[in-house]
C-alpha positions as CSV (number, residue, x, y, z in Angstrom):
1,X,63.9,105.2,44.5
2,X,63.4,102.2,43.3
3,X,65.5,99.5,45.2
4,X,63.6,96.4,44.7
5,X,64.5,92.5,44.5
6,X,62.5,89.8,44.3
7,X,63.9,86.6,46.0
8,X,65.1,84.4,42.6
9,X,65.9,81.4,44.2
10,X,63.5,80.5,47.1
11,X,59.8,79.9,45.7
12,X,58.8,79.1,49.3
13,X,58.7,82.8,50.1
14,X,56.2,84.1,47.0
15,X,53.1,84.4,47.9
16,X,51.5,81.7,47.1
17,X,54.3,79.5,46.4
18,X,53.5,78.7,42.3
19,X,56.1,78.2,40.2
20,X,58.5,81.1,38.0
21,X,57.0,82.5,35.5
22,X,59.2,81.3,33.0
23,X,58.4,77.4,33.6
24,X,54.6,78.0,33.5
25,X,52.5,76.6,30.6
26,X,52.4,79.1,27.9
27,X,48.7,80.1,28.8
28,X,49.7,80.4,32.9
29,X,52.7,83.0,31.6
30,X,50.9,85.1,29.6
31,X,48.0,85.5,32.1
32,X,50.6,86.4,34.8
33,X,51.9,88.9,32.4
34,X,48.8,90.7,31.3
35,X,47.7,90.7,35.4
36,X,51.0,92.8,36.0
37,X,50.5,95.0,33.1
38,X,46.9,95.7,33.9
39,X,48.2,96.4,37.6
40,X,50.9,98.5,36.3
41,X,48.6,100.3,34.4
42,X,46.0,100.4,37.5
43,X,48.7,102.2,39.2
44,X,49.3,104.8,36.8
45,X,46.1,105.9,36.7
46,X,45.3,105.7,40.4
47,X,48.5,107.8,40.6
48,X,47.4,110.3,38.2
49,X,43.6,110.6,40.0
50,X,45.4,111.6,43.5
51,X,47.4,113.9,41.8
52,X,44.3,115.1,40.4
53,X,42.7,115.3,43.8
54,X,45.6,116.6,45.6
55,X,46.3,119.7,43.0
56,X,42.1,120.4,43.8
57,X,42.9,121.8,47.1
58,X,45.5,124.7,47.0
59,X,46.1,124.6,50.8
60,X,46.9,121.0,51.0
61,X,49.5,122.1,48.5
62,X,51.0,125.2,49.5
63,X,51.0,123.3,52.6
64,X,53.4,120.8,51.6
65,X,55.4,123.5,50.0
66,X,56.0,125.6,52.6
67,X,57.4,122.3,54.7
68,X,59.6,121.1,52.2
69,X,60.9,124.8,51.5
70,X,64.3,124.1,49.5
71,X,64.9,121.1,51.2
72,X,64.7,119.0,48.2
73,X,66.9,116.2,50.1
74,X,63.7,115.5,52.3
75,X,61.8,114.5,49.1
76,X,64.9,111.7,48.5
77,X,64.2,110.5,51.8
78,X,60.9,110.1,51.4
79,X,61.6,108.1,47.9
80,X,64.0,105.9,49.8
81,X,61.7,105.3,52.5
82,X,58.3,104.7,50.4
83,X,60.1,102.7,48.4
84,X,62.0,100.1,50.6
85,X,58.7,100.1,53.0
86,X,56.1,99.0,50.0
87,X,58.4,96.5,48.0
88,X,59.4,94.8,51.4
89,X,55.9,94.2,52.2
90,X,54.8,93.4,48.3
91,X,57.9,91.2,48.1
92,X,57.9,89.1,51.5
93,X,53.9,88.6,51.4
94,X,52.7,85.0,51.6
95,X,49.1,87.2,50.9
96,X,47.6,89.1,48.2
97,X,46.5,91.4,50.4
98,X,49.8,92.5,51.9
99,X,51.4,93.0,48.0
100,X,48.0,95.4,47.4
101,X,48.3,97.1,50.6
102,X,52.2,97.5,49.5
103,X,51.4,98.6,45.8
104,X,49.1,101.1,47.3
105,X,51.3,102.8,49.9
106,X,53.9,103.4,47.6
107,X,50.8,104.9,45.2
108,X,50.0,107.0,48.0
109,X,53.1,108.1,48.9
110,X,54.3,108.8,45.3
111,X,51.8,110.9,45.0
112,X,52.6,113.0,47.9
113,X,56.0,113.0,46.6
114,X,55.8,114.1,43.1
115,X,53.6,117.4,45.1
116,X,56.3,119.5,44.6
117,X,57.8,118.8,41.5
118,X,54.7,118.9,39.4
119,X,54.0,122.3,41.4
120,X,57.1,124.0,40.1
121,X,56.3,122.2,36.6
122,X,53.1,124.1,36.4
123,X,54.3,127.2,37.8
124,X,57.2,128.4,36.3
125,X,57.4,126.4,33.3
126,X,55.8,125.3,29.8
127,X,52.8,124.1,30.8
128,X,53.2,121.3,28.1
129,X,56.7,120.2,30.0
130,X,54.6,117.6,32.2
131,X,52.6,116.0,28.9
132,X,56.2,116.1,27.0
133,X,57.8,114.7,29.8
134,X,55.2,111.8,29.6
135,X,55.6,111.2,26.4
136,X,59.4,110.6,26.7
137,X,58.7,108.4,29.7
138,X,56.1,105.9,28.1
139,X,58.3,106.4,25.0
140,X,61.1,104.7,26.5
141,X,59.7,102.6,28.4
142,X,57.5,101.0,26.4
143,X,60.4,100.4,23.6
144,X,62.9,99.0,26.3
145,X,59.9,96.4,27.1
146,X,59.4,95.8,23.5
147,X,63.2,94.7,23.8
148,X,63.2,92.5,26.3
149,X,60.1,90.7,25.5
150,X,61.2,90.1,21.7
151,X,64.8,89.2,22.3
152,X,63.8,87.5,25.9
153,X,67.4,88.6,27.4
154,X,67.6,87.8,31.1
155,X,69.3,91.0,32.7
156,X,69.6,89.9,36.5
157,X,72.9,90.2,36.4
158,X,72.5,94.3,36.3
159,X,71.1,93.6,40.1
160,X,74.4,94.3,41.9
161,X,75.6,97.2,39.4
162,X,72.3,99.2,39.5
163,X,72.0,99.1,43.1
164,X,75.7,100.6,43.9
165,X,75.0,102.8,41.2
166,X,71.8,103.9,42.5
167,X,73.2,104.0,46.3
168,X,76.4,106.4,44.8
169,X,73.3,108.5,43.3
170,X,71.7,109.0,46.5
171,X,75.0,109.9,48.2
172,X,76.0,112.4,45.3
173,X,72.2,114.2,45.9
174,X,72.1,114.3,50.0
175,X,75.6,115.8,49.2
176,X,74.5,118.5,47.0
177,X,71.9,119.0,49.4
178,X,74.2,119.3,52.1
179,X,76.3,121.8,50.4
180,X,74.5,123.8,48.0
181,X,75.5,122.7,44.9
182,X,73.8,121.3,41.7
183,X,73.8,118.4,40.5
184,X,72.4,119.9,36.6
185,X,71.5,118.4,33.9
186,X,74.0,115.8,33.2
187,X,73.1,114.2,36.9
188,X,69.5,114.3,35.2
189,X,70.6,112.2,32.4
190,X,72.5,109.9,34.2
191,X,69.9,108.9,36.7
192,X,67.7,108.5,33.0
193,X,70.0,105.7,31.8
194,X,69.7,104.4,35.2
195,X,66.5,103.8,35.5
196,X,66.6,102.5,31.9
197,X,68.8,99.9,33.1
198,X,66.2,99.4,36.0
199,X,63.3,98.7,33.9
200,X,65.7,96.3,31.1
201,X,66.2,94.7,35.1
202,X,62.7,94.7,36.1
203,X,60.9,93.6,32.8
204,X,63.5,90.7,32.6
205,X,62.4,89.8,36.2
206,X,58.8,89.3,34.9
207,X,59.7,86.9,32.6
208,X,62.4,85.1,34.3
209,X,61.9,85.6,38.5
210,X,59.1,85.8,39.5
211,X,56.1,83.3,40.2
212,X,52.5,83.6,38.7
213,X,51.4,84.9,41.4
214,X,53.3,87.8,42.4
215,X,52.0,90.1,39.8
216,X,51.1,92.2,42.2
217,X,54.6,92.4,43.8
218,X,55.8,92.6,39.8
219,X,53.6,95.8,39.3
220,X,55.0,97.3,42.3
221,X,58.9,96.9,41.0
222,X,57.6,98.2,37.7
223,X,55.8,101.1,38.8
224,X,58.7,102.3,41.0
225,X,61.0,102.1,38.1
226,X,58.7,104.1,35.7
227,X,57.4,106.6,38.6
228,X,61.3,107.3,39.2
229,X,62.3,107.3,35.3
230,X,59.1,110.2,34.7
231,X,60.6,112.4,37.9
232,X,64.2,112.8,36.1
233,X,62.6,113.1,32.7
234,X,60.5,115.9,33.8
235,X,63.4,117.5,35.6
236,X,65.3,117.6,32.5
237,X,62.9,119.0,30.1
238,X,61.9,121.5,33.0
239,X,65.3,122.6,32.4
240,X,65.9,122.7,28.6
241,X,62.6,124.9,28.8
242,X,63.7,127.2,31.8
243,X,66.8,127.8,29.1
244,X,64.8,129.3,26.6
């Protein structure tokens, strides 16, 4: 899940110490905004080849199947974890080399964790759910970014509600776990406009907190956001199409 936050107001403790984003020269800005967007869309596809190489080898998979079993609350657990491990090192690093080795842990271990989802995905449903469910994401992501960036709106101040939110949403899905019931679709579609608020978050963040040299640690927050957004969406055309 994604849970992180940049420190706003202490510059000492980026990277490399340069200055926000948003009081850069116009040239310094956008190149710190096309480096996280490059890196964001690095991610992606490094994502997408260890998915690639993971679905190659069937007993790696039914592996990883057979652990997890029905215990879907051991794949939040490992979101959690993944999550709050790589962000802490991509967002406390005085080094590049600590934000890339956080950026690709959390790669690594997104991978791992989407295993099972994508599985089911391609075994009991449409197989055009996972290209659809793409489709939504990038769709929706891509016109909450176009917002921000054209109106400019600062939406920090969604840090404390999204991250109540997102801790009630972790305590509602260990409890389902816990005692066997569903959390459906409309659980689905909340944790959608939740994440939707986490990228309006995180895309404000780019332009506003952080400094021109944590587009690395920017990627990360993205990526977390977006890899999150595309496991709900899935989930929820997974189940318009089991309904038909």
């Amino acid at each position: 899940m994604n849970n992180y936050n940049p420190d706003y107001y202490d510059q000492d403790t980026t990277a490399g110490g340069g200055m926000f984003a948003i009081d850069a020269i116009a040239s310094e800005r956008a190149a710190f905004i096309r480096k996280t967007y490059m890196h964001l869309f690095g991610a992606i596809m490094a994502f997408m080849g260890l998915e690639f190489i993971l679905f190659s080898n069937d007993a790696l998979v039914n592996g990883m199947m057979q652990a997890i079993g029905g215990n879907w609350w051991l794949v939040l657990i490992a979101f959690m974890a993944a999550s709050w491990i790589a962000s802490s090192m991509a967002s406390s690093a005085r080094s590049l080399g600590t934000q890339y080795a956080g950026l690709g842990l959390y790669i690594v271990a997104e991978a791992l964790i989407f295993v099972p989802i994508l599985w089911f995905a391609t075994q009991f449903s449409n197989p055009t759910v996972i290209p659809v469910a793409a489709i939504i994401t990038l769709c929706i992501f891509g016109g909450l970014t176009a917002y921000v960036f054209v109106t400019g709106a600062d939406f920090s101040f969604l840090g404390g509600f999204l991250t109540v939110a997102m801790l009630a949403a972790i305590g509602i899905a260990i409890g389902a776990s816990l005692f066997g019931f569903s959390l459906g679709i409309l659980f689905a579609g909340a944790m959608v406009l939740l994440l939707s608020g986490y990228i309006l978050y995180d895309t404000s963040n780019v332009l506003h907190h952080y400094s021109t040299d944590q587009y690395v640690s920017a990627s990360l927050a993205l990526f977390a956001s977006v890899a999150t957004l595309f496991w709900y969406v899935l989930r929820i055309v997974m189940m318009f199409t089991s309904e038909d």
